[in-house]
PDB file of N, CA, C and O in Angstrom:
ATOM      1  N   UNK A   1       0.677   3.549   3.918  1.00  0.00           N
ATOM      2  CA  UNK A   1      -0.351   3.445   2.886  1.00  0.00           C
ATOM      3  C   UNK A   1      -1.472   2.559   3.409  1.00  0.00           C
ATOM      4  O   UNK A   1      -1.114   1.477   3.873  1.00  0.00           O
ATOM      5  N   UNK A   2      -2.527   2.789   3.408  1.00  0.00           N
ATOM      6  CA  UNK A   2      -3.732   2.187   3.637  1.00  0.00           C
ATOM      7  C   UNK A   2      -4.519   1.460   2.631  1.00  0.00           C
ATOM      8  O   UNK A   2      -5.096   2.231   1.865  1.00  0.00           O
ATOM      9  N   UNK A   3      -4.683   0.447   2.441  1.00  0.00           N
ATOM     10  CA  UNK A   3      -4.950  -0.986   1.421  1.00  0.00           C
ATOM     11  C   UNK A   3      -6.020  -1.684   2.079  1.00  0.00           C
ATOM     12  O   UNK A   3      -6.072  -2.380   3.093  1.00  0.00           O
ATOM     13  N   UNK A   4      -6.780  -1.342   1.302  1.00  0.00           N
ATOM     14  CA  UNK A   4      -8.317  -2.163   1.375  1.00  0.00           C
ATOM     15  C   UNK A   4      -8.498  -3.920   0.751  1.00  0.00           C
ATOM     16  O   UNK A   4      -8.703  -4.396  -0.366  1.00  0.00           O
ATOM     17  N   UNK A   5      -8.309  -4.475   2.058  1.00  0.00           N
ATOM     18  CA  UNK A   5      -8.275  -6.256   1.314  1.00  0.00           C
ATOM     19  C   UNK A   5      -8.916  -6.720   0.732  1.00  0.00           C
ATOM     20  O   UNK A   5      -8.442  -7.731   0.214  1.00  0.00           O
ATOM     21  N   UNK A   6     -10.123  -6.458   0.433  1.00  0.00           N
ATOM     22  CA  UNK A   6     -10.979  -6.860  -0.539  1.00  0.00           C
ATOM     23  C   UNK A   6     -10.842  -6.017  -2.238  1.00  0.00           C
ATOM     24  O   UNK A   6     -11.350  -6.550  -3.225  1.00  0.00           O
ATOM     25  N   UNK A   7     -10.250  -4.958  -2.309  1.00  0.00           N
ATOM     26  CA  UNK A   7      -9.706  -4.277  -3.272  1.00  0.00           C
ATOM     27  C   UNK A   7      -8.192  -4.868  -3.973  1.00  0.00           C
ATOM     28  O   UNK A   7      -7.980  -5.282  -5.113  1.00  0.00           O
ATOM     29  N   UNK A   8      -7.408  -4.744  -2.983  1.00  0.00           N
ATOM     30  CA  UNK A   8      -6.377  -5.785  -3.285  1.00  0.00           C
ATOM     31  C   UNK A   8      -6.341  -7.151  -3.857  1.00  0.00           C
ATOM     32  O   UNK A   8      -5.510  -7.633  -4.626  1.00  0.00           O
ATOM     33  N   UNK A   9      -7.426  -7.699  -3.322  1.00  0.00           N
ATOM     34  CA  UNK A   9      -7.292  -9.269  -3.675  1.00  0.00           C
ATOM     35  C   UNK A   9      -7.794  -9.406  -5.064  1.00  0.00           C
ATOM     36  O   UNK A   9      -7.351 -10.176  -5.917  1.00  0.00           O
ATOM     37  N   UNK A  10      -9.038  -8.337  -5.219  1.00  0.00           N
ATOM     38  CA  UNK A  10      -9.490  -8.293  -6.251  1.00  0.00           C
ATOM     39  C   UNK A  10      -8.697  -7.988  -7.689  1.00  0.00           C
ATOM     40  O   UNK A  10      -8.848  -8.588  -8.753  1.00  0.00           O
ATOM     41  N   UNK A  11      -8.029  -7.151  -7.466  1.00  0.00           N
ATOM     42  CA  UNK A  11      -6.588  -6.745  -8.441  1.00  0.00           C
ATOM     43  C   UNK A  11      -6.048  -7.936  -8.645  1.00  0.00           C
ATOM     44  O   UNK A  11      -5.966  -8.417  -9.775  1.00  0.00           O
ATOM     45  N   UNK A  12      -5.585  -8.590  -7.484  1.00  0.00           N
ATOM     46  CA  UNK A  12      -4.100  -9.732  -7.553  1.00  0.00           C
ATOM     47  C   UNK A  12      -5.050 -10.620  -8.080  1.00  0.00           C
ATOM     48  O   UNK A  12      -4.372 -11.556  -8.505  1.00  0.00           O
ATOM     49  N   UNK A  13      -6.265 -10.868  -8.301  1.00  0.00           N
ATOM     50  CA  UNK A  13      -7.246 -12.355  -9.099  1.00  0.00           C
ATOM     51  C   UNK A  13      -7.166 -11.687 -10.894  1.00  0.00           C
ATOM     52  O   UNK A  13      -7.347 -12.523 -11.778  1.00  0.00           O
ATOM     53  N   UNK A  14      -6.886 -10.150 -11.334  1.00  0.00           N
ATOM     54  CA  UNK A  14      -6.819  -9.931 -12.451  1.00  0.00           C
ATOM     55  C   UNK A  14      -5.331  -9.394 -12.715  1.00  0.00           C
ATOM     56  O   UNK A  14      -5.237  -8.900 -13.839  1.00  0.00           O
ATOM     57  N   UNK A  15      -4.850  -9.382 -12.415  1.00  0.00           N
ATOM     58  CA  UNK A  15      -3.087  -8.968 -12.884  1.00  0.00           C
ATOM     59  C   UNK A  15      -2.221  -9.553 -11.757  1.00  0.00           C
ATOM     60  O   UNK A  15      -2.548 -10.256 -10.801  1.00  0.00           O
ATOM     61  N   UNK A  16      -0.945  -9.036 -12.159  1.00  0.00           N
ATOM     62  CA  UNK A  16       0.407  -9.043 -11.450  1.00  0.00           C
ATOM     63  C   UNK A  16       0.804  -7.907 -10.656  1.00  0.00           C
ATOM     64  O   UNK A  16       1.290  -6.924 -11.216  1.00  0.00           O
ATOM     65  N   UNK A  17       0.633  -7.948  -9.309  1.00  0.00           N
ATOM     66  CA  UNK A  17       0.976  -6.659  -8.886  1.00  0.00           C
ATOM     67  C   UNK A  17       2.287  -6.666  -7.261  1.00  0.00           C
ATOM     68  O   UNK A  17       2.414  -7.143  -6.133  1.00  0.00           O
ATOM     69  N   UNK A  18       3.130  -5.554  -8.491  1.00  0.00           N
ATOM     70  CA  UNK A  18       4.513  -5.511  -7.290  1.00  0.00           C
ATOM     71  C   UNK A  18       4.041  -5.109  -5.670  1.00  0.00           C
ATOM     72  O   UNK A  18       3.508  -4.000  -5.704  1.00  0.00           O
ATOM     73  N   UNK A  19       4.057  -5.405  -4.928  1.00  0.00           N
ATOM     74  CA  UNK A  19       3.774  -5.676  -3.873  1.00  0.00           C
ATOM     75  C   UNK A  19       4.927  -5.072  -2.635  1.00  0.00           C
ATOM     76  O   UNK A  19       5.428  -6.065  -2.107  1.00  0.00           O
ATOM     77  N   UNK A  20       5.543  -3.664  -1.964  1.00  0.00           N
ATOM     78  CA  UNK A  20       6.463  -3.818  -1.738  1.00  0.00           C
ATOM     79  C   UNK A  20       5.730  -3.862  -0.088  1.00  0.00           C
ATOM     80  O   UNK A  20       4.663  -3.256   0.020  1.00  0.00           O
ATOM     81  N   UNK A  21       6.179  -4.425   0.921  1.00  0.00           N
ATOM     82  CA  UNK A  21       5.403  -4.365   2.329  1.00  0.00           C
ATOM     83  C   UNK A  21       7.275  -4.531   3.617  1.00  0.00           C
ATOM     84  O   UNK A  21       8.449  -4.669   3.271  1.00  0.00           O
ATOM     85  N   UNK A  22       6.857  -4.459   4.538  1.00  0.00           N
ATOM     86  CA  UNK A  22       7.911  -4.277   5.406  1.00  0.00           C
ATOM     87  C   UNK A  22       7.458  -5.827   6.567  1.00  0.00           C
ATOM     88  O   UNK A  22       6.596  -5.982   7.432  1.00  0.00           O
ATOM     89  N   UNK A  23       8.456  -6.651   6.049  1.00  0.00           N
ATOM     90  CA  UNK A  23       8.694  -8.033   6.677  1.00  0.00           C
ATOM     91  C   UNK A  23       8.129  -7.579   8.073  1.00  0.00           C
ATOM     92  O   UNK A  23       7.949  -6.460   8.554  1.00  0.00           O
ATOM     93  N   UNK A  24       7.898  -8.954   8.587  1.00  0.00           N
ATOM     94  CA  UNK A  24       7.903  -8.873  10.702  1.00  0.00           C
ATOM     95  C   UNK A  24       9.157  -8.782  11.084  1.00  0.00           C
ATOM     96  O   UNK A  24       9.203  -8.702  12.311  1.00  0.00           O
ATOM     97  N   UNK A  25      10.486  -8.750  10.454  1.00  0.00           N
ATOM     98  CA  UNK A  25      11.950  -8.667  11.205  1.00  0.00           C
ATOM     99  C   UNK A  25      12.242  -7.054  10.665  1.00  0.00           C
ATOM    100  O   UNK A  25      13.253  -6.457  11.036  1.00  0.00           O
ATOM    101  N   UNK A  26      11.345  -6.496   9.847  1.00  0.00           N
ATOM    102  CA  UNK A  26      11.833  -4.942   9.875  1.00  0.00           C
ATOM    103  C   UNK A  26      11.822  -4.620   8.470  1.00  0.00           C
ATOM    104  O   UNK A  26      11.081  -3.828   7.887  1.00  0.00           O
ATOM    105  N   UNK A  27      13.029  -5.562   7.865  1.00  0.00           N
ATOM    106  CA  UNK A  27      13.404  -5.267   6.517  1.00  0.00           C
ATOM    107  C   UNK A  27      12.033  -5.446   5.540  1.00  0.00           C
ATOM    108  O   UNK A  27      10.996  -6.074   5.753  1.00  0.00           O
ATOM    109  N   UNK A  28      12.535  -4.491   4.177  1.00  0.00           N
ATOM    110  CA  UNK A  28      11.241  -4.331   3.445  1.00  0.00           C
ATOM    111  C   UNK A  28      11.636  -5.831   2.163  1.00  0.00           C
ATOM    112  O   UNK A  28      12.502  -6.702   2.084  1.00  0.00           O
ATOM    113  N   UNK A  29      10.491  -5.441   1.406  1.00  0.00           N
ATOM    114  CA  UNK A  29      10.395  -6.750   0.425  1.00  0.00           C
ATOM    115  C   UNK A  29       9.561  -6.376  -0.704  1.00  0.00           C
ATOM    116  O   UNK A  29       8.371  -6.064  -0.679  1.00  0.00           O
ATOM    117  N   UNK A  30      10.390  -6.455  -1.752  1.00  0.00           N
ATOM    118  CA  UNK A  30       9.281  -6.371  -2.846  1.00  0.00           C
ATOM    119  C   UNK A  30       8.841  -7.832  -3.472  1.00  0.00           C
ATOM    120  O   UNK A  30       9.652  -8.720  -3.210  1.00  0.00           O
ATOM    121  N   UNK A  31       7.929  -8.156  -4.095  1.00  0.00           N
ATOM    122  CA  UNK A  31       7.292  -8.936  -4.326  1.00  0.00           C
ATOM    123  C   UNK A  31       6.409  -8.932  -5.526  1.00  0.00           C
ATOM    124  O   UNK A  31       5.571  -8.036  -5.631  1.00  0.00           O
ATOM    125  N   UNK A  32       6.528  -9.920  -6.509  1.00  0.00           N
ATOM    126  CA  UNK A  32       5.602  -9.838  -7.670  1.00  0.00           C
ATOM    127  C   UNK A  32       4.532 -10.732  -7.536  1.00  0.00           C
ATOM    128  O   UNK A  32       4.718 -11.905  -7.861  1.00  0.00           O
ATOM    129  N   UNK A  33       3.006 -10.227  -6.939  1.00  0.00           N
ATOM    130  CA  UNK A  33       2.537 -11.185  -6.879  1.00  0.00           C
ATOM    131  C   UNK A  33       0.862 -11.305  -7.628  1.00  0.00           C
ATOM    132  O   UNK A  33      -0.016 -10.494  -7.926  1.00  0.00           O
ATOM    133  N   UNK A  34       0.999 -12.467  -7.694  1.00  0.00           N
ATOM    134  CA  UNK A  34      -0.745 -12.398  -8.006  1.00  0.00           C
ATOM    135  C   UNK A  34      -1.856 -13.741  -7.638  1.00  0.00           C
ATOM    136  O   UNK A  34      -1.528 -14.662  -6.890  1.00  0.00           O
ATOM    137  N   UNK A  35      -2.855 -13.671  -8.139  1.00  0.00           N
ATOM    138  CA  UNK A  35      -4.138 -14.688  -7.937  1.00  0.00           C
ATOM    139  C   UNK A  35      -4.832 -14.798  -9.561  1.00  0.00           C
ATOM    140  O   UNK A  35      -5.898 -15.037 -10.128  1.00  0.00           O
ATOM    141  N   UNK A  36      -3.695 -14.513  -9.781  1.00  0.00           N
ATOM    142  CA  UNK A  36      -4.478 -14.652 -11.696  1.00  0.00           C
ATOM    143  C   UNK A  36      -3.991 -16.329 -12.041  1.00  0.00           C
ATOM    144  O   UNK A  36      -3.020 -17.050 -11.817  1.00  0.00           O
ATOM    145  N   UNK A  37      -5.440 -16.428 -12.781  1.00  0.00           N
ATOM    146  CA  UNK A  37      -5.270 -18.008 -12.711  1.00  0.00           C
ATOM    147  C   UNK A  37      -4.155 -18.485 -13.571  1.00  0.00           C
ATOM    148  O   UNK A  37      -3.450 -19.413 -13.172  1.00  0.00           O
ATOM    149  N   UNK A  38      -3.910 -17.830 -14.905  1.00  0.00           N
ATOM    150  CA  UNK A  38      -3.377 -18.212 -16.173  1.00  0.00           C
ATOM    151  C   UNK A  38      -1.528 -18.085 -15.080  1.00  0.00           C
ATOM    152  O   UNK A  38      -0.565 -18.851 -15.063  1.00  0.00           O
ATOM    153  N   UNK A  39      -1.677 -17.342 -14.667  1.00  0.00           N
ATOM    154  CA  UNK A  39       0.014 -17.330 -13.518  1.00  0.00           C
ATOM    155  C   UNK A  39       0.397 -18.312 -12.354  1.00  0.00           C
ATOM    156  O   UNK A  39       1.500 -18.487 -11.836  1.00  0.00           O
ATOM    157  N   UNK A  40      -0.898 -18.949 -12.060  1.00  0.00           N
ATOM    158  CA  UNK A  40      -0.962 -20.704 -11.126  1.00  0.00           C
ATOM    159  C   UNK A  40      -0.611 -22.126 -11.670  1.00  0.00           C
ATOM    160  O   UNK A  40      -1.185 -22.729 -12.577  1.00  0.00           O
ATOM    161  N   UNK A  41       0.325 -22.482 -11.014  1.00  0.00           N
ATOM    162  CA  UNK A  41       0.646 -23.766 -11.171  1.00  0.00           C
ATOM    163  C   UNK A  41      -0.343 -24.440 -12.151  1.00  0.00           C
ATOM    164  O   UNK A  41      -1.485 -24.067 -11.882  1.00  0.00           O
ATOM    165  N   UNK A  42      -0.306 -25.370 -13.276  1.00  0.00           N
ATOM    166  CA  UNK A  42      -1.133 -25.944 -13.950  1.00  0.00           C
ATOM    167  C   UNK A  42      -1.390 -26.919 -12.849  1.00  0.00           C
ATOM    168  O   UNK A  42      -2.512 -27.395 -13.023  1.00  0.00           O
ATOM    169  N   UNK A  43      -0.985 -27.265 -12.103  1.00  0.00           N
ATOM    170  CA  UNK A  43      -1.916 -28.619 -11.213  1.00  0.00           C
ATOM    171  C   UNK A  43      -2.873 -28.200 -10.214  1.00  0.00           C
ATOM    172  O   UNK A  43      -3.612 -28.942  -9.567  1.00  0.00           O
ATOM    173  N   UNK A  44      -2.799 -27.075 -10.156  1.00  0.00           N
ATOM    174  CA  UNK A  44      -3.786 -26.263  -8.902  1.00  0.00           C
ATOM    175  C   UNK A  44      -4.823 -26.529  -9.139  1.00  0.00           C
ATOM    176  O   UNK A  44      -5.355 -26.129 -10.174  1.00  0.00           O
ATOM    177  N   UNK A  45      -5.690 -27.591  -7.905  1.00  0.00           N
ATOM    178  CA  UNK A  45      -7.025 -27.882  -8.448  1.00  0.00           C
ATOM    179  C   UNK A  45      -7.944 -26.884  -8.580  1.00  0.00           C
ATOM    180  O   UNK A  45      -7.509 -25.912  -7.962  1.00  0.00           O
ATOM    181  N   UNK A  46      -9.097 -26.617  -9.124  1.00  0.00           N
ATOM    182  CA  UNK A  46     -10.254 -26.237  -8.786  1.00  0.00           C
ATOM    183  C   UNK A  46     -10.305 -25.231  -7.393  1.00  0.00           C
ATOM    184  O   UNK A  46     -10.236 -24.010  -7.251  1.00  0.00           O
ATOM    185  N   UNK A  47     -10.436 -26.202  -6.587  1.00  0.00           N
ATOM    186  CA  UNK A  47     -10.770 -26.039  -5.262  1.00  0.00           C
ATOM    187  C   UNK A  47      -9.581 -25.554  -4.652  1.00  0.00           C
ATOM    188  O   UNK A  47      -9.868 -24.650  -3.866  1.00  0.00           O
ATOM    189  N   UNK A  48      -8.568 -25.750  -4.689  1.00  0.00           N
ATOM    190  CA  UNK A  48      -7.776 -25.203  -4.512  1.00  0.00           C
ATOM    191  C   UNK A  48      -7.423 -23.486  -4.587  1.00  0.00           C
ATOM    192  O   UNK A  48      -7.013 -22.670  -3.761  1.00  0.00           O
ATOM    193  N   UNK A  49      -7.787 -23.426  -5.925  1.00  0.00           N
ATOM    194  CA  UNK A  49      -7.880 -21.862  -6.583  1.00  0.00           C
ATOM    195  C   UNK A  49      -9.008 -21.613  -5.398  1.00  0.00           C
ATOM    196  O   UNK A  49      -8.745 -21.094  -4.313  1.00  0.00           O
ATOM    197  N   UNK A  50     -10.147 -22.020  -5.755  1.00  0.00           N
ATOM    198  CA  UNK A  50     -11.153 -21.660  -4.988  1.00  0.00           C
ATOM    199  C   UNK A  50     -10.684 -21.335  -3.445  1.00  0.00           C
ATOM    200  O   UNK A  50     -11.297 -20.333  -3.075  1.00  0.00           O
ATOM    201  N   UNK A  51     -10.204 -21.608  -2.878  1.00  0.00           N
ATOM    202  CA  UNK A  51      -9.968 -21.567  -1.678  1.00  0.00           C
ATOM    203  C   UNK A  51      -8.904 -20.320  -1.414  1.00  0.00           C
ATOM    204  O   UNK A  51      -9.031 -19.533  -0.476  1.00  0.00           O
ATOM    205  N   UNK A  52      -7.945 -20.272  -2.294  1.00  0.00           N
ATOM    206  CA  UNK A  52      -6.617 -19.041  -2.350  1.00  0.00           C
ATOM    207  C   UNK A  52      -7.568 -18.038  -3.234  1.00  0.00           C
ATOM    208  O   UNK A  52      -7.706 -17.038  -2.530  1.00  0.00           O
ATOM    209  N   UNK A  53      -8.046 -17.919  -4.054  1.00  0.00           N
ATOM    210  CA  UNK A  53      -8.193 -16.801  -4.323  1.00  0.00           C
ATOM    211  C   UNK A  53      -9.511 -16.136  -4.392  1.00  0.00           C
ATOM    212  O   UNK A  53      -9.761 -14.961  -4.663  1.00  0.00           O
ATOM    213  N   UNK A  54     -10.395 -17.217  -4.064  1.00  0.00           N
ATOM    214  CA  UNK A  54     -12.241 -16.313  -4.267  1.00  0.00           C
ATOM    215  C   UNK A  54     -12.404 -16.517  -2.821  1.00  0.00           C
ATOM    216  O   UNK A  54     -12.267 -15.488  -2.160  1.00  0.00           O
ATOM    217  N   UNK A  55     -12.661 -17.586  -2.173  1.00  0.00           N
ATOM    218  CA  UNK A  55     -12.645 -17.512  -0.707  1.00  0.00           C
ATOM    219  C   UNK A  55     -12.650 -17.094   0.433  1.00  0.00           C
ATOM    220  O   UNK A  55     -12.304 -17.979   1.216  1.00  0.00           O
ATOM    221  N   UNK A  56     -12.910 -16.032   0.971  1.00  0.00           N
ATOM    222  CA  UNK A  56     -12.635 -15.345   2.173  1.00  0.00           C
ATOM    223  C   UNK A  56     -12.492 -16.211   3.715  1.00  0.00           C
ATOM    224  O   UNK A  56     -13.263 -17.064   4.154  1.00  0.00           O
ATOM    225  N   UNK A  57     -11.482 -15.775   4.221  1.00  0.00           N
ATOM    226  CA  UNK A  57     -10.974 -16.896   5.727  1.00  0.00           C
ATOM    227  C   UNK A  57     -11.449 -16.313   6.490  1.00  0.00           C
ATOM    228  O   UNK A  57     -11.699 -16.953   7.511  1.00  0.00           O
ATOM    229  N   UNK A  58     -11.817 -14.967   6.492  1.00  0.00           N
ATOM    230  CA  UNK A  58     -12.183 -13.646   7.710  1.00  0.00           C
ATOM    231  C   UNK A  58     -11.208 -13.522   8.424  1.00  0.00           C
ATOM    232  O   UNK A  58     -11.319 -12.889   9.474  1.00  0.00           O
ATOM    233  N   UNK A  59     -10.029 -14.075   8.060  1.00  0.00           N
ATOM    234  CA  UNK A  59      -9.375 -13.110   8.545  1.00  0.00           C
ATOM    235  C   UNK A  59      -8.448 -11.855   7.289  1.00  0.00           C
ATOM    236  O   UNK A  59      -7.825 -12.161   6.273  1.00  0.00           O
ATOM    237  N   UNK A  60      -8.629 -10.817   7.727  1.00  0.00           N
ATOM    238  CA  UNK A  60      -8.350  -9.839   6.477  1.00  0.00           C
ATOM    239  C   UNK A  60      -7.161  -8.880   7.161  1.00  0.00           C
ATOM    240  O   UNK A  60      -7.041  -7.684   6.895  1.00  0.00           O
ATOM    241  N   UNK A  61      -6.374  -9.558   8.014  1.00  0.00           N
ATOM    242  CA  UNK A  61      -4.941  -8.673   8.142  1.00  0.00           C
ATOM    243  C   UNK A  61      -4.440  -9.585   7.434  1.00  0.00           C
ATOM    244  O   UNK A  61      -3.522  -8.873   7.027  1.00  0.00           O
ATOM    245  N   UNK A  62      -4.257 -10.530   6.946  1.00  0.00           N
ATOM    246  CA  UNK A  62      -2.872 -11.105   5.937  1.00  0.00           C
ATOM    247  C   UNK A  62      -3.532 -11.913   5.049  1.00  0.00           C
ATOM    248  O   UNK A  62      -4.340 -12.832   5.183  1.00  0.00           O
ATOM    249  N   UNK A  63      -2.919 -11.275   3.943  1.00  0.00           N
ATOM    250  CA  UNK A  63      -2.822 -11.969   2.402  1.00  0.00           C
ATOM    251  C   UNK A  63      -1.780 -13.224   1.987  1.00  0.00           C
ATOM    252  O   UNK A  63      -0.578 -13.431   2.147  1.00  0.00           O
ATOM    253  N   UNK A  64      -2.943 -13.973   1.341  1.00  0.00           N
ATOM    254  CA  UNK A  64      -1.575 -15.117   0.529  1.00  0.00           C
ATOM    255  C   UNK A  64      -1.820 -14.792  -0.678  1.00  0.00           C
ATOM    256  O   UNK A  64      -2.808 -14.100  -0.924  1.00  0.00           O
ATOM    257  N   UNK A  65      -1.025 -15.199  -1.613  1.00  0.00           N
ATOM    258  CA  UNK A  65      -0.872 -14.673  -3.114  1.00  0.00           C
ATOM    259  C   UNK A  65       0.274 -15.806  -3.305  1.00  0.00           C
ATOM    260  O   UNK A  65       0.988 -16.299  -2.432  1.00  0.00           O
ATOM    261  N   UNK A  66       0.244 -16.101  -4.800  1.00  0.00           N
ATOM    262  CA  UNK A  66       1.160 -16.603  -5.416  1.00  0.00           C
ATOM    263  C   UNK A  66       2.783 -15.336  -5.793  1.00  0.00           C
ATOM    264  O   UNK A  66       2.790 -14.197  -6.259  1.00  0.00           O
ATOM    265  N   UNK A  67       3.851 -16.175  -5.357  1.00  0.00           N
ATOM    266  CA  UNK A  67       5.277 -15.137  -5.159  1.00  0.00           C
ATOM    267  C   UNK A  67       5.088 -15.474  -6.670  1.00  0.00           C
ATOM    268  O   UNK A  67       4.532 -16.561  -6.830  1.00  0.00           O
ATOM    269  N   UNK A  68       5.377 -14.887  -7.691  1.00  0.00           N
ATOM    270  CA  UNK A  68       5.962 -15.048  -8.734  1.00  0.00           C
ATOM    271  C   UNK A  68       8.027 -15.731  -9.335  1.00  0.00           C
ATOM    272  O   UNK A  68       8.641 -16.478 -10.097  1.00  0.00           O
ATOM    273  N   UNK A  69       8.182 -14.615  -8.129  1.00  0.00           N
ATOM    274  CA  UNK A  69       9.862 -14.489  -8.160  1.00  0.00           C
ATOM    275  C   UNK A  69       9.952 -16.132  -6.969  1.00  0.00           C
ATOM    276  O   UNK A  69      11.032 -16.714  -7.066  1.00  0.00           O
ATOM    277  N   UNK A  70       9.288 -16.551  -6.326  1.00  0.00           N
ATOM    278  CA  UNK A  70       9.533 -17.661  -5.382  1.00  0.00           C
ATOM    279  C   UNK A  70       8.889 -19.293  -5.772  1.00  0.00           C
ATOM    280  O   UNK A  70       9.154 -20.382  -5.264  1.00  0.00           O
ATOM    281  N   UNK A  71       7.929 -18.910  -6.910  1.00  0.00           N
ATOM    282  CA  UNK A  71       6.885 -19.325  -7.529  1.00  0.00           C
ATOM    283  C   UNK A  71       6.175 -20.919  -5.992  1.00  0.00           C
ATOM    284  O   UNK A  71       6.114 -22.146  -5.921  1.00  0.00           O
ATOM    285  N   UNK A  72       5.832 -19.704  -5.138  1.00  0.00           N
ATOM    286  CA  UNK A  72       5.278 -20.642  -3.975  1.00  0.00           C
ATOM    287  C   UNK A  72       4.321 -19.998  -3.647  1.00  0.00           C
ATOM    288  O   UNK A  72       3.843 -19.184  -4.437  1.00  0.00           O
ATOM    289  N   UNK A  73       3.740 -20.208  -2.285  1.00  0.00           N
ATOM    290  CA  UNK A  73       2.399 -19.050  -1.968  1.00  0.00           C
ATOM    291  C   UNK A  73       3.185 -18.765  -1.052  1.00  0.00           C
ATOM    292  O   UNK A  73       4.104 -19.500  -0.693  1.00  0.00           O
ATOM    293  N   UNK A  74       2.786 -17.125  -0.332  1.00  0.00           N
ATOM    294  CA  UNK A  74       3.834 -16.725   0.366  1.00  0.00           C
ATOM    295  C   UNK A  74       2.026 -15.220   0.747  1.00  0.00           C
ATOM    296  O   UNK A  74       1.107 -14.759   0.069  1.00  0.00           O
ATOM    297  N   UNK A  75       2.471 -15.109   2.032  1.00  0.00           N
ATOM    298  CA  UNK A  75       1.623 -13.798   2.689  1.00  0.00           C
ATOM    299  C   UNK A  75       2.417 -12.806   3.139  1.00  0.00           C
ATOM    300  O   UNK A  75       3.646 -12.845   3.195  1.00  0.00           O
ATOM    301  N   UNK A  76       1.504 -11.653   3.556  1.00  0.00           N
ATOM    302  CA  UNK A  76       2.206 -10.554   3.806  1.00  0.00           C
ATOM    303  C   UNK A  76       0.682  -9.940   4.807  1.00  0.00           C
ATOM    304  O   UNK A  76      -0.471 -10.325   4.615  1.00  0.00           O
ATOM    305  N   UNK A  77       1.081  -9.033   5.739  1.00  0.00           N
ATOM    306  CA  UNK A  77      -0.018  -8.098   6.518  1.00  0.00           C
ATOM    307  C   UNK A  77      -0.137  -7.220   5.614  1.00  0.00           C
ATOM    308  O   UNK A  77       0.805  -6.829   4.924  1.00  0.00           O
ATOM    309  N   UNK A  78      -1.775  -6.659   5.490  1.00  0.00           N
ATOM    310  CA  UNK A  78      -1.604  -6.070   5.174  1.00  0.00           C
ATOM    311  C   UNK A  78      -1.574  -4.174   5.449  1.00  0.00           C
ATOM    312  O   UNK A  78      -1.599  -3.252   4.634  1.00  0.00           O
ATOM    313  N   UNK A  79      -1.517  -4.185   6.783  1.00  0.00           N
ATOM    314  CA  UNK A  79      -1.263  -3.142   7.705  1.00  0.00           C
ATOM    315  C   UNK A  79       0.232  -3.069   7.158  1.00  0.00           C
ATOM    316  O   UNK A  79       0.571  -1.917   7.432  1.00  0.00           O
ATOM    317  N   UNK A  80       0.986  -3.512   6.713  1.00  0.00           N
ATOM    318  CA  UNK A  80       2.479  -3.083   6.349  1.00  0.00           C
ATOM    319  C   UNK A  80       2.577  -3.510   4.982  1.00  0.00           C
ATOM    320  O   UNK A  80       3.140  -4.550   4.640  1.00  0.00           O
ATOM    321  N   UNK A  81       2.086  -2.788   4.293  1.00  0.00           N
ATOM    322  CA  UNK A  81       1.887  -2.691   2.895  1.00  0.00           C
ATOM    323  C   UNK A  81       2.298  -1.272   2.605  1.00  0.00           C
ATOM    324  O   UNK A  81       1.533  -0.377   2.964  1.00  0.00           O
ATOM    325  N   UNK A  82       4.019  -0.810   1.673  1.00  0.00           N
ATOM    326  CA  UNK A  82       4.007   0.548   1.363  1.00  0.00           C
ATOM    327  C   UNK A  82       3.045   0.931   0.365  1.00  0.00           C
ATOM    328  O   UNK A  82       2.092   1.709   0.344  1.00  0.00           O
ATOM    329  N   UNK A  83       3.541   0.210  -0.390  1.00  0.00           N
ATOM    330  CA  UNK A  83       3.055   0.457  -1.852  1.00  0.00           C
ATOM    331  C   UNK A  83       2.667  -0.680  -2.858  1.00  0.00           C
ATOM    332  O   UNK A  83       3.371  -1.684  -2.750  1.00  0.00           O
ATOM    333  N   UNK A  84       1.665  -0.725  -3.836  1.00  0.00           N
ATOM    334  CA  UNK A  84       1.760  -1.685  -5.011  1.00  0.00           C
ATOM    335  C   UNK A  84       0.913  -1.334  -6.319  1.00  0.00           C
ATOM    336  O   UNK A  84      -0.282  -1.038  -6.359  1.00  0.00           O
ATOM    337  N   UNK A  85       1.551  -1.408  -7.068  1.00  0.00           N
ATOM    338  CA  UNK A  85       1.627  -1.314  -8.460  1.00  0.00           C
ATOM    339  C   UNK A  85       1.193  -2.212  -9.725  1.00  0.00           C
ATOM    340  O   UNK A  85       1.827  -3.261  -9.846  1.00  0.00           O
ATOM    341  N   UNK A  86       0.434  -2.007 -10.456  1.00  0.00           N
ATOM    342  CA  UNK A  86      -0.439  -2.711 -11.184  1.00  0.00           C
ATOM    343  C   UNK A  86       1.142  -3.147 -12.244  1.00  0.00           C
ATOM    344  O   UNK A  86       2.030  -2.324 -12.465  1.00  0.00           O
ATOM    345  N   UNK A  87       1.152  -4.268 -12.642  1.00  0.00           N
ATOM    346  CA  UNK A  87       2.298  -4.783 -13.759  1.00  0.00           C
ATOM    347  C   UNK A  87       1.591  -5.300 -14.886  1.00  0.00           C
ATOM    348  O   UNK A  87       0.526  -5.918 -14.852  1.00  0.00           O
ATOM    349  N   UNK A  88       2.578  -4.858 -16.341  1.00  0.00           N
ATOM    350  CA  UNK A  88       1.922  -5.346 -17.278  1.00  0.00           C
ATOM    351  C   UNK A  88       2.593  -6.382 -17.722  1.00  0.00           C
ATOM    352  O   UNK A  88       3.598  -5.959 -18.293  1.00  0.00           O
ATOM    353  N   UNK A  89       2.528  -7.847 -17.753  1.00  0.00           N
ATOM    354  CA  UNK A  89       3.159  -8.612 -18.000  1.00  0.00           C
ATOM    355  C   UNK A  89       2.270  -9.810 -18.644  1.00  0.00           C
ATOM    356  O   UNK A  89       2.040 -10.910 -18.142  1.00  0.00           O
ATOM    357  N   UNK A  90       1.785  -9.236 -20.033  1.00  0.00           N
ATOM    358  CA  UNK A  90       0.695  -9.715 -20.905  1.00  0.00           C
ATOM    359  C   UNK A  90       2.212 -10.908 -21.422  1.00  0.00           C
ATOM    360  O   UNK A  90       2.052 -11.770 -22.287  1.00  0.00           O
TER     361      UNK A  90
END
């Protein structure tokens, strides 16, 4: 599947989205993740947010996102991205 990072990120800053991608040791991984603020740590500064989720690093093969299920920040390539799915978890 082919995943446009600036499309992606944009999603994960407005919802929750399952995320399934294939680890660097092979095995696959699903993942609930997002960049929606109301789903971030209440201590996450400002700048902080600013930096994880509006920010661009230039580099655009790997994503960080907040794990939901790990509740840490956690990345993934996104050249090994199967699939992901918009979640409704109002």
């Amino acid at each position: 599947m082919l995943v446009d990072y600036d499309d992606l990120r944009s999603t994960l800053r407005e919802n929750v989205v399952e995320v399934i991608f294939t680890k660097l040791d092979g095995t696959n991984r699903r993942m609930k993740a997002t960049l929606k603020r109301s789903f971030l740590p209440a201590h996450l500064t400002n700048e902080e947010y600013k930096r994880a989720a509006v920010e661009s690093t230039g580099d655009k093969d790997t994503l960080t996102v907040w794990d939901l299920g790990k509740k840490d920040w956690r990345s993934f390539r996104i050249d090994r991205v199967i699939s992901t799915q918009v979640l409704d978890l109002l």
